[in-house]
C-alpha positions as CSV (number, residue, x, y, z in Angstrom):
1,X,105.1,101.0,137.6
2,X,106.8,101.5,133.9
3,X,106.3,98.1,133.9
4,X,102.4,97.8,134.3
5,X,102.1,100.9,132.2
6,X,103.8,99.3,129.1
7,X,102.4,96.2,129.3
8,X,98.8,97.8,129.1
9,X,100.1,99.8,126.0
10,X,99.4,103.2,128.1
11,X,95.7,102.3,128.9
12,X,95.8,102.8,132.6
13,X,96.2,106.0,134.5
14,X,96.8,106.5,138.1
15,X,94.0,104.6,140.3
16,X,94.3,101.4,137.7
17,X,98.2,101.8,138.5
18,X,97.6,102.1,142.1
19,X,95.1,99.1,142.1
20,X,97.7,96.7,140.0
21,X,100.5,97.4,142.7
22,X,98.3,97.3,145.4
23,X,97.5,93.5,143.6
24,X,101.0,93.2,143.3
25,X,101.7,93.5,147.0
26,X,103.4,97.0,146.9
27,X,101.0,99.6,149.4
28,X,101.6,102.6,147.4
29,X,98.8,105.8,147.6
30,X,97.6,107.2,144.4
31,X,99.3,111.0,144.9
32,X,102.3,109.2,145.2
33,X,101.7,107.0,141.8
34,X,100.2,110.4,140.1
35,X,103.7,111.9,140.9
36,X,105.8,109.4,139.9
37,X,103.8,109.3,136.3
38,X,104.3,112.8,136.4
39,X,107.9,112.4,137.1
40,X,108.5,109.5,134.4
41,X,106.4,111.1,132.0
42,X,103.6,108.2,131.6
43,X,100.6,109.5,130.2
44,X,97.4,107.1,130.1
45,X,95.7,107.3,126.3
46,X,92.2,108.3,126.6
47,X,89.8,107.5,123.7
48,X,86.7,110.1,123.4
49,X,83.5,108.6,123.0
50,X,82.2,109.5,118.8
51,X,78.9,111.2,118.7
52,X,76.2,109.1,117.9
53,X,72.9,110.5,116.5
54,X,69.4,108.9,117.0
55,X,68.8,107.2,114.2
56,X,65.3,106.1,115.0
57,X,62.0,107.8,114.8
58,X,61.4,110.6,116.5
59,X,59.2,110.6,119.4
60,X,55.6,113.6,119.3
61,X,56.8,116.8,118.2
62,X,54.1,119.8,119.8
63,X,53.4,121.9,117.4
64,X,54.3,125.4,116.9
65,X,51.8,127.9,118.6
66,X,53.5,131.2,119.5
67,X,54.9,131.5,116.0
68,X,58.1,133.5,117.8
69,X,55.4,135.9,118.8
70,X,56.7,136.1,122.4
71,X,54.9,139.1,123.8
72,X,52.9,138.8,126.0
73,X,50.0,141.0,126.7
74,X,48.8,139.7,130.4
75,X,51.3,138.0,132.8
76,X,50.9,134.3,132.9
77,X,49.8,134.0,129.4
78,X,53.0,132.4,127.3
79,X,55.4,130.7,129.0
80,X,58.2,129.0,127.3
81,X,61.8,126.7,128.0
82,X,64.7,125.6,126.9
83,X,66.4,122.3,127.9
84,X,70.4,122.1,126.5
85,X,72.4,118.6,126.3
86,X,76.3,119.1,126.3
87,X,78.9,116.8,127.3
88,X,80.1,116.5,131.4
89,X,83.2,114.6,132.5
90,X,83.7,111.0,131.6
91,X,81.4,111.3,128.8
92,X,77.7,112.0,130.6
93,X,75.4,114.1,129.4
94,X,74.3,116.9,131.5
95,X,70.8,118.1,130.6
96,X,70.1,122.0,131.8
97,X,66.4,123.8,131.5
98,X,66.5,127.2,131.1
């Protein structure tokens, strides 16, 4: 297992470990190969992702109507949303309207 993990310069964590010994002929499960990382001390690198801005044009902008005048003096008669983009695991956005 120290082997694999040195000769991919600490690139692969647990399941490509488990899948190279698998390969290898050696029927190992991954909790077992998580603890033996844990008990060797391998730790995979992970890389982040860099944030990349749109660079292009920018797509029909509406324009600005309520003027942050958000009172309302009838139900029904302003409605407004928000839509958030943040990071998820493994790099995916997650969109969320408010």
């Amino acid at each position: 297992m120290k082997l694999i993990f040195e000769e991919n310069k600490a690139r692969y964590g647990k399941r490509r470990i488990k899948a190279e010994l698998n390969n290898r002929d050696y029927k190992i499960g991954l909790k077992k190969v998580r603890r033996l990382m844990k008990k060797f001390n391998l730790k995979a690198i992970c890389s982040r992702r860099k944030y990349k801005s749109y660079k292009g044009t920018v797509g029909k902008i509406a324009g600005n109507i309520l003027n942050r005048n958000f009172v309302a003096t009838q139900p029904n008669q302003k409605w407004t949303t928000d839509v958030t983009e943040f990071s998820g695991p493994f790099g995916k956005h997650i969109y969320r309207q408010f």
